[in-house]
C-alpha positions as CSV (number, residue, x, y, z in Angstrom):
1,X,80.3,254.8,129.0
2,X,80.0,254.0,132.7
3,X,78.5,250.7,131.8
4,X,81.6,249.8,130.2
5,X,83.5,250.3,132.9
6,X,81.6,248.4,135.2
7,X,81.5,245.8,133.1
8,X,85.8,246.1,132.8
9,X,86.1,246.1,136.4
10,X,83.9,242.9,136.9
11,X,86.1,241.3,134.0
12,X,89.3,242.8,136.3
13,X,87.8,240.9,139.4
14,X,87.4,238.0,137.3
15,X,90.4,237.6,136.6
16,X,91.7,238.0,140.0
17,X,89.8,235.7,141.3
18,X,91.3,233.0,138.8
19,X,94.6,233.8,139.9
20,X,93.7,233.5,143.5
21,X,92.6,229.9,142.6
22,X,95.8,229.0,141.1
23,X,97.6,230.4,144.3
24,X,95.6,228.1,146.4
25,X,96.9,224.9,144.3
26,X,100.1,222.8,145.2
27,X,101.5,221.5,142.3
28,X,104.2,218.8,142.4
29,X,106.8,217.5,140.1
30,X,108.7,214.8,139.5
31,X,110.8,213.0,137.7
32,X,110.7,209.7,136.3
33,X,112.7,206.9,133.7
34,X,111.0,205.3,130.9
35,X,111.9,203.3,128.2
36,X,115.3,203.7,127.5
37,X,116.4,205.0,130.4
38,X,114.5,208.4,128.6
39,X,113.7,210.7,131.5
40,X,110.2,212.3,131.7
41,X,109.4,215.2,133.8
42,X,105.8,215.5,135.0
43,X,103.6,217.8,137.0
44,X,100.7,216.8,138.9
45,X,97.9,218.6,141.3
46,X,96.0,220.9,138.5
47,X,92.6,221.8,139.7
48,X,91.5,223.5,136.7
49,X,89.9,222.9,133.3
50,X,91.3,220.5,131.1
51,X,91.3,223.6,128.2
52,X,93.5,226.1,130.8
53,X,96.0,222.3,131.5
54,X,96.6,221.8,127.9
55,X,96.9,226.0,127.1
56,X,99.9,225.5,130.0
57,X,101.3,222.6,128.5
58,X,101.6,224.4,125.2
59,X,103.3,227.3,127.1
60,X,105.7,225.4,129.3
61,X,107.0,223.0,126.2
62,X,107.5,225.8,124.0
63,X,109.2,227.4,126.8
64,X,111.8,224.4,127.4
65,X,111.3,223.7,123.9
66,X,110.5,220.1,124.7
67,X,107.7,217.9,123.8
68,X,104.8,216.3,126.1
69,X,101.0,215.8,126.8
70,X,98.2,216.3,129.3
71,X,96.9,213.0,130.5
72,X,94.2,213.1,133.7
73,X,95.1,216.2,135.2
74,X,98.9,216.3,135.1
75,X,101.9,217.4,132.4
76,X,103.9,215.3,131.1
77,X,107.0,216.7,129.5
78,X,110.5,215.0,127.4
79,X,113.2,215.2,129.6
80,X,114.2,216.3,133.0
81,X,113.2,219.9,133.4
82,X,112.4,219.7,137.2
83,X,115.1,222.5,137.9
84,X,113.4,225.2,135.8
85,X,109.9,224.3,136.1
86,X,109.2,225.7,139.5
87,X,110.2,229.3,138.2
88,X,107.6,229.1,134.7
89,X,104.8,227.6,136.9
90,X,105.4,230.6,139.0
91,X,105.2,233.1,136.2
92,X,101.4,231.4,135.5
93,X,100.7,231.9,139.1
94,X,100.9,228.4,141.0
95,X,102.6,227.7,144.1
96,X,105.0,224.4,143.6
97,X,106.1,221.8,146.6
């Protein structure tokens, strides 16, 4: 049994450690027109796995209930969502300029 807890308290520190690494990122956002004069919202600055960028992007558009894709390290989602963005990145543990 003690091995299993060792083995849950290195899994714990894991973990930690991945959320100390999103701390240390800046992520920014902005806001741009496209076609149409369609507004897209996008978030730039991930330093992480393109797997843990796309699980976020699945999280944040169901959240805004918005569509969007991952392209080279940033989020792009439909429509301007730069006013409640700040507060869901938050919630997965990145710091926003």
């Amino acid at each position: 049994m003690a091995g299993d807890d060792t083995l849950e308290d290195l899994l714990d520190e894991l973990e930690s450690n991945s959320d100390l690494e999103k701390a240390g990122q800046r992520l920014s956002i902005r806001t741009e027109e496209r076609r149409y004069g369609k507004a897209v919202t996008i978030v730039s600055g991930f330093d992480v796995p393109t797997s843990e960028i796309e699980s976020i992007a699945s999280d944040l558009k169901s959240s805004l209930a918005a569509g969007g894709t991952t392209t080279d390290r940033s989020i792009e989602l439909q429509g301007d969502h730069a006013d409640r963005l700040p507060d869901l990145l938050q919630e997965h543990g990145y710091e926003v300029d």
